[in-house]
C-alpha positions in Angstrom: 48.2 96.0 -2.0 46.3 96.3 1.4 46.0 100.3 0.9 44.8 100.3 -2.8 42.5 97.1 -2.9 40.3 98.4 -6.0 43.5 98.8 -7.9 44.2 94.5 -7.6 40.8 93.3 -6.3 39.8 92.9 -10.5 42.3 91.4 -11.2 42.6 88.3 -8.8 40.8 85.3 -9.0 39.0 83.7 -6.4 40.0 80.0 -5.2 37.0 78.9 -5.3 36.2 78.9 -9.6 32.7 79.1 -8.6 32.9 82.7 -7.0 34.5 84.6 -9.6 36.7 87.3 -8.2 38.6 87.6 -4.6 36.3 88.9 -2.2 37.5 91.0 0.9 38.2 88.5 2.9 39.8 86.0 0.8 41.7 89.0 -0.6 42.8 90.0 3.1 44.3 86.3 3.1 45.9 86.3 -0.1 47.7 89.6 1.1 48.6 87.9 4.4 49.6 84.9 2.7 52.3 87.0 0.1 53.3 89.2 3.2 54.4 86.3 5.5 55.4 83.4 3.6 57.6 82.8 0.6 54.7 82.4 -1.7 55.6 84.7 -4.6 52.3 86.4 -6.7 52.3 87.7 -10.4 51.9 90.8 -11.7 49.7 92.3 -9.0 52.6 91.9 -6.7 54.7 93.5 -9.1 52.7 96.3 -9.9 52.4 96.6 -5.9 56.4 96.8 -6.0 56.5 99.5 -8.5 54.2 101.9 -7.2 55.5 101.7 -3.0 59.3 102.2 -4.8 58.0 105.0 -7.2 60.0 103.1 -9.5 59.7 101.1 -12.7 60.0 97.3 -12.4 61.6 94.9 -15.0 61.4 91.3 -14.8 64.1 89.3 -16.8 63.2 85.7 -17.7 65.0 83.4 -19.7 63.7 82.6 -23.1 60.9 85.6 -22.7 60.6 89.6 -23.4 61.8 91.7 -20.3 57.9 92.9 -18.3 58.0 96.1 -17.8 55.9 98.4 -15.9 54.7 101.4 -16.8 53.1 103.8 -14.7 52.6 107.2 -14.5 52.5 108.0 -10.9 56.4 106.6 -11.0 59.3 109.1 -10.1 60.1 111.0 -12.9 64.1 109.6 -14.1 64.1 107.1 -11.6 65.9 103.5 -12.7 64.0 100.5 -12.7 64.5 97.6 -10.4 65.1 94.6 -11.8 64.2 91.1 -11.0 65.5 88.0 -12.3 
């Protein structure tokens, strides 16, 4: 996430409601915070996972359709990883 910022900046809210999206520094944070704690993120994170493995992910929930990413910079034939 730190080498492709303008790939996840849109798409993360900042704390504060007030100032819209993540700014640099808050976003600098955030990837900190994910990187060296147990906090887990969303779909960023997974989209993040996807594209360093080359790989499809696929989240399996309970109760809810299997998220897939799709992606064409992926390996072509490669399996996806799955998370549960």
């Amino acid at each position: 996430m730190r080498a492709y910022p303008d790939e996840f900046l849109p798409f993360l809210e900042s704390a504060n409601e007030a100032d819209g999206l993540m700014g640099a520094a808050e976003y600098a944070r955030y990837c900190d915070t994910v990187e060296s704690t147990g906090e887990w993120g969303g779909q960023p994170e997974i989209k993040a996972l996807s594209k360093y493995y080359g790989a499809p992910v696929h989240v399996l929930q309970a109760g809810t359709d299997i998220v897939k990413t799709e992606d064409a910079t992926l390996a072509p034939g490669r399996g996806p990883i799955l998370i549960s």
